[in-house]
N, C-alpha and C positions, 0 to 999 in steps of 0.2 A: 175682555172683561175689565171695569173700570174696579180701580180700587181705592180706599180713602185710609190717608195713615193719620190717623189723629194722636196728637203729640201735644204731653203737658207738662213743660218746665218745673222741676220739685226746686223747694230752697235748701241750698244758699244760689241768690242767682247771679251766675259770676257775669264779666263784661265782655260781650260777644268778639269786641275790638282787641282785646287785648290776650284772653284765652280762651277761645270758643269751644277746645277741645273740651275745657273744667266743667260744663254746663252738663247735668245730667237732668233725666228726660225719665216721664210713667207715657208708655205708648200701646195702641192698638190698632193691628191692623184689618179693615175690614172689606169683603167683597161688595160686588154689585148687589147680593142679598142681603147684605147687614147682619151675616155672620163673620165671626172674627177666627179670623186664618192665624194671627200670629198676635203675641202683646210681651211686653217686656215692662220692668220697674227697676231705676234707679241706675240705666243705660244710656252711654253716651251716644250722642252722634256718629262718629262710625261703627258703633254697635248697631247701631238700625241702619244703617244704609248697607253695612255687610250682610244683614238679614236679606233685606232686603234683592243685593245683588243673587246673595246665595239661589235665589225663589227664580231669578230672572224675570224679575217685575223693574217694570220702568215705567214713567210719565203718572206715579202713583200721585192722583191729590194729596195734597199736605194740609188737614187741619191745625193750626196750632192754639192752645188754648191758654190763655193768661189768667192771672190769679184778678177775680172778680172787683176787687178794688180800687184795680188801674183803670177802670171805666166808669164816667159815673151816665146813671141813666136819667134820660130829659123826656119830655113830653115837649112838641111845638106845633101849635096850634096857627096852622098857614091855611086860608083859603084857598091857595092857587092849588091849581092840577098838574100844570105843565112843572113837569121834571127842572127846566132851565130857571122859571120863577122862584120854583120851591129852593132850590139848592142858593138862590143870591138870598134869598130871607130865612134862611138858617140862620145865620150866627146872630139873627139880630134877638128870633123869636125865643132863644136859647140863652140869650147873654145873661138875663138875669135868676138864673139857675144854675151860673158856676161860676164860681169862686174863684174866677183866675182870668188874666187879659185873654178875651175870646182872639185876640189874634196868636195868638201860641198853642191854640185849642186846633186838634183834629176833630172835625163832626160826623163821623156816619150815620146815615139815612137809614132807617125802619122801616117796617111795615107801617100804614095807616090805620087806627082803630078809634073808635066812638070818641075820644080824648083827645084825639089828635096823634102827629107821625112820632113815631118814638124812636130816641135820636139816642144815640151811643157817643160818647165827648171823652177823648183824652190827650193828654197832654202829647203837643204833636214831638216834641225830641224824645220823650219817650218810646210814642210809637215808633218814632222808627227806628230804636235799640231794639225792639219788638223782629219789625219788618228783617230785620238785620241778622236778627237769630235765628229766625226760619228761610232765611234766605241761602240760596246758594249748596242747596243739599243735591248729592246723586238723587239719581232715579227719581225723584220727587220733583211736582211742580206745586207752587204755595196757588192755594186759591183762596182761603182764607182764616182772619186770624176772630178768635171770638172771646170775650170776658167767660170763664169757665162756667159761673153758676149760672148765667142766663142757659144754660145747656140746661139744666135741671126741667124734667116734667112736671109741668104745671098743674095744681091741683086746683080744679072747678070750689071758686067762691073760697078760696083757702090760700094757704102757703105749703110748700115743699121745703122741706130741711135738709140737707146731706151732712151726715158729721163725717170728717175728711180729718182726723189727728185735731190738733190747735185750733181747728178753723172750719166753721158752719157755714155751708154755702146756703143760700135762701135765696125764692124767686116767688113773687106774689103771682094770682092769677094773671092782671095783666102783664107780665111780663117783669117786672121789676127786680131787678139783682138786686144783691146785698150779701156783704162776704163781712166774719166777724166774728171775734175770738170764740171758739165756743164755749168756756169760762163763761160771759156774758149772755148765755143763750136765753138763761131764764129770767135776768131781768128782762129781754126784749119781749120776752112770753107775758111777762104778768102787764107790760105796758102796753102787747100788743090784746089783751084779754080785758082792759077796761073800755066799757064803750064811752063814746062821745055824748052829749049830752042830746043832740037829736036822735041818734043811734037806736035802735028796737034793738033788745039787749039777743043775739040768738049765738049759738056756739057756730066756730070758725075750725073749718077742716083743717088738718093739719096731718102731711103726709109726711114722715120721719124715714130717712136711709142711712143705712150704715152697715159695716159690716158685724156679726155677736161680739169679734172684741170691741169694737168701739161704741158699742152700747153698753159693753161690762165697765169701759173705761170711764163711759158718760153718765153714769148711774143716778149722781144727782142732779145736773142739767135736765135729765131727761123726767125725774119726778117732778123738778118744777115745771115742768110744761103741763106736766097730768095732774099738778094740783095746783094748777090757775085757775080750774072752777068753767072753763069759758070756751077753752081749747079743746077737739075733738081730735084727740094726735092718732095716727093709726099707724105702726111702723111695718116699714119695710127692711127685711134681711137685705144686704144686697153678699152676694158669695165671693165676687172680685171685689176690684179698687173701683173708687168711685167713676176712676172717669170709663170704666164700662160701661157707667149708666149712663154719662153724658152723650156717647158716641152712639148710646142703643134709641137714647131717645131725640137726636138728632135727624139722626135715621129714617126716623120713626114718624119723624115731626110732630114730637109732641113736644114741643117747647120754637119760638118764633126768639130764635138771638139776630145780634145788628152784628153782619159781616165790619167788620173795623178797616178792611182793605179795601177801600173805596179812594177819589179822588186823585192824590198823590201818590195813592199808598197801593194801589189799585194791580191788582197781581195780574202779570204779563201772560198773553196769550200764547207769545212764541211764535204769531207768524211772524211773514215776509212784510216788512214797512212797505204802506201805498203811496211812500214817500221818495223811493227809491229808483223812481224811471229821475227825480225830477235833482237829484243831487247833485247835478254840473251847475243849474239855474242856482242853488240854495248855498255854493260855494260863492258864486258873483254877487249875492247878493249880502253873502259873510262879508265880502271884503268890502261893499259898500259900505255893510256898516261900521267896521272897523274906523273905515278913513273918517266917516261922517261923526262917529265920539270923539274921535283925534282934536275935530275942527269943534267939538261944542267942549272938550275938557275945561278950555277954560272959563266958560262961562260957568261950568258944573262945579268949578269950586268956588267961584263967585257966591254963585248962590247957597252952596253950603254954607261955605262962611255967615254968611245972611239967614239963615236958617237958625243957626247955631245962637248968634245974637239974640233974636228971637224967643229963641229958648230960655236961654240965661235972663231973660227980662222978664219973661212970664214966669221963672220961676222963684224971682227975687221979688213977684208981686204976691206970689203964694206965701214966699217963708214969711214977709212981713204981717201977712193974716192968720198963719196957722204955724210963728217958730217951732213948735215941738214935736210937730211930724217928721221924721226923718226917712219914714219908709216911701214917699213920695218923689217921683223925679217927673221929666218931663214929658214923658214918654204914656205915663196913665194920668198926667194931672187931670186930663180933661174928665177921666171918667168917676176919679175920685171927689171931682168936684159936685158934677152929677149925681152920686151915690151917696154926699151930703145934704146934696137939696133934696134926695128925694124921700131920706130920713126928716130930713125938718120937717119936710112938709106932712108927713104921715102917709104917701102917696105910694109908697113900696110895697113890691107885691110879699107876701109871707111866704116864709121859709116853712117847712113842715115838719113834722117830726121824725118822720124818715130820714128827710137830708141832715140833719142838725147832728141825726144818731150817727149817720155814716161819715161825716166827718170828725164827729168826735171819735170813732171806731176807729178811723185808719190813722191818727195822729195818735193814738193809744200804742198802735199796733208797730208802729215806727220808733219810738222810745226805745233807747236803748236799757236793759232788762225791765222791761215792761211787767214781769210777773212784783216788783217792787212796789208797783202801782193796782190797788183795786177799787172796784166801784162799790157802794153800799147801797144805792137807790139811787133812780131816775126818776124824776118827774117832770111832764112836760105842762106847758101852759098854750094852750091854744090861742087865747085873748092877746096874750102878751106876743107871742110868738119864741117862747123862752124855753132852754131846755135848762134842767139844771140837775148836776151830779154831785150827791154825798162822795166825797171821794177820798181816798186813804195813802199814804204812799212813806216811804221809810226816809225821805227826805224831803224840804222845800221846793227845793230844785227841780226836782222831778214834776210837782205841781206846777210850776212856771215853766217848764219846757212843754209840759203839754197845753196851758195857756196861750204860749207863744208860739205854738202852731199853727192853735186855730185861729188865731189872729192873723197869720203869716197869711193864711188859706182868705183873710178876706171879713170873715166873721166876729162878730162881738162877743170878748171873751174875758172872763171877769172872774177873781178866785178872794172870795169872801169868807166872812167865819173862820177864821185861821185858829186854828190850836197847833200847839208846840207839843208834843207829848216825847217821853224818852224812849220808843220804838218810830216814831217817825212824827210826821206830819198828816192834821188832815183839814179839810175845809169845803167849802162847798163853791164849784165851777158853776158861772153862768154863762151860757151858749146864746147867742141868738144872731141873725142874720144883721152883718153889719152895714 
């Protein structure tokens, strides 16, 4: 009988390299029928794998789930069929929907739908502190790792909510994550409850989970949803932790997530290598190579050296045209210069207010005490492609730290309107796709 242990790292999340033991873990484990044999909360790694032992289960699949965040989700729109095409015009069809050099980007491949393939993108040294964590456990083999809330079941023509403590997982029909304080649940309700201006105005399902205390906790979140006038919230009890739902509805297949263990990352089968009749030929051919970089090293620092000049010369033609950039080296000029022309020219594709929100959401969320900082209103601009947050916080600083993120992230980010007041500061952020 196959089994699937699905396993979801709780915070604080410590560093797998240095104390792997510190990491604790909300798990369950499920059979071939997608009933659950065993679950645990707030248990370390050799707490599950002694379970584990105990049962005399081995070669258990390993789901691991990561906080929804760490993934952001693309749509790329590729004509080709073939598997080999599609994966070389990934990073091209996807570059301009993340906010970071696509070569430090991991890409996972989706399913294909009316939109186009929907692509799961995360920062590849992250991924593999990820890969790293779930790595290496008894009795377990990793098959794959998934963004948490893309697990959520999808509600036809609507959104699904899970309130999980601090934190609202949301997953739109097509598939769309999005993890985010739940503090902030009902400004996203009353912006996601205005329609657009082509828009036929009709109410938007809206399927709510959690458990009765954290709907007694969520009490006014949860009336802003029910008096945005627009929202049709229907809730669900859930009697466990959330990720029973994710692993029921996994399961279940009611929800389509992007396996993240592809490529690089790509979780081992455990056979026998078809490489292994040919090992004597592949050691003759190691030591070819060896002698043969022996005989070109020093052409190899020739030409770095000459590379390097290079460098230095195109980036002394940069500072003289743009002295006050400092965040620019040689390494992105080329795309920085790109993603100047293509603002001048007004040629750039729009940012949306989805994206805008979920980077403004996770640089919120990264702040150190972020409860110091609140939001008073969002509003977005479609025309402009502009988000913009009334926003409050008990210091300046705090204001420019979270400026200085979204800037860091790539995005145009601007903090206007300043008031001084004797509880804090507050003033109004401008977002938009830089």
């Amino acid at each position: 009988m196959s089994y699937r242990l699905y396993v979801r790292p709780i915070p604080p999340f410590a560093d797998a390299d240095q104390d792997p033991g510190a990491q604790m873990f909300n798990w369950v484990l499920h059979d071939a029928s997608g009933d659950a044999q065993a679950r645990g909360a707030g248990d370390s790694r050799e707490t599950i794998e002694h379970t584990l032992g105990q049962n005399a289960l081995d070669n258990v699949l390993l789901i691991g789930l990561i906080p929804g965040e760490e993934a952001i989700y693309c749509l790329a729109d590729i004509p080709a069929k073939q598997s080999r095409f599609i994966n070389q015009a990934l990073p091209y069809a996807v570059e301009e929907q993340i906010a970071q050099d696509i070569d430090s980007v991991h890409l996972a491949l989706g399913a294909h739908t009316d939109h186009g393939y929907r692509v799961a993108a995360i920062d590849r040294e992250r991924m593999g502190q990820w890969v790293n964590l779930f790595s290496g456990w008894e009795h377990v083999r990793l098959e794959a790792i998934f963004p948490d809330a893309s697990l959520l079941p999808r509600t036809e023509g609507g959104w699904s909510v899970c309130l999980d403590g601090e934190t609202a997982m949301m997953v739109s029909e097509r598939g769309e994550w999005l993890s985010m304080q739940s503090a902030n649940l009902g400004m996203f309700a009353h912006t996601l409850a205005a329609p657009s201006a082509e828009e036929v105005v009709a109410e938007i399902p809206v399927t709510l989970y959690g458990t009765a205390e954290e709907f007694d906790l969520q009490q006014s979140a949860i009336s802003e949803l029910n008096g945005s006038g627009r929202l049709a919230v229907r809730k669900e009890v859930l009697e466990l932790m959330p990720l029973e739902l994710l692993a029921y509805a996994h399961h279940h297949h009611l929800c389509e997530p992007v396996n993240l263990c592809q490529g690089m990352f790509s979780s081992k089968s455990g056979k026998a290598s078809p490489l292994k009749p040919w090992k004597p030929l592949i050691a003759v051919a190691a030591v070819w190579f060896v002698v043969q970089v022996a005989l070109n090293a020093g052409m190899g620092f020739y030409y770095q050296n000459q590379a390097e000049k290079l460098r230095n010369e195109a980036m002394a033609i940069y500072r003289d045209a743009f002295p006050n950039d400092r965040r620019t080296h040689a390494g992105n000029v080329r795309r920085v210069i790109e993603g100047q022309l293509r603002v001048a020219g007004a040629s750039g594709p729009e940012v949306d207010f989805i994206t805008l929100m979920k980077y403004t959401g996770q640089q919120y969320s990264r702040l150190p005490g972020s409860q110091g900082v609140n939001f008073n209103s969002v509003n977005y601009s479609r025309s402009r492609g502009e988000l913009v947050v009334d926003v409050r916080a008990d210091s300046y600083d705090r204001l420019s730290a979270l400026r200085n993120g979204l800037a860091n992230q790539g995005l145009e980010a601007q903090i206007g309107s300043v008031v001084n007041e004797a509880s804090g500061a507050r003033g109004r952020l401008t977002v938009s796709g830089g």
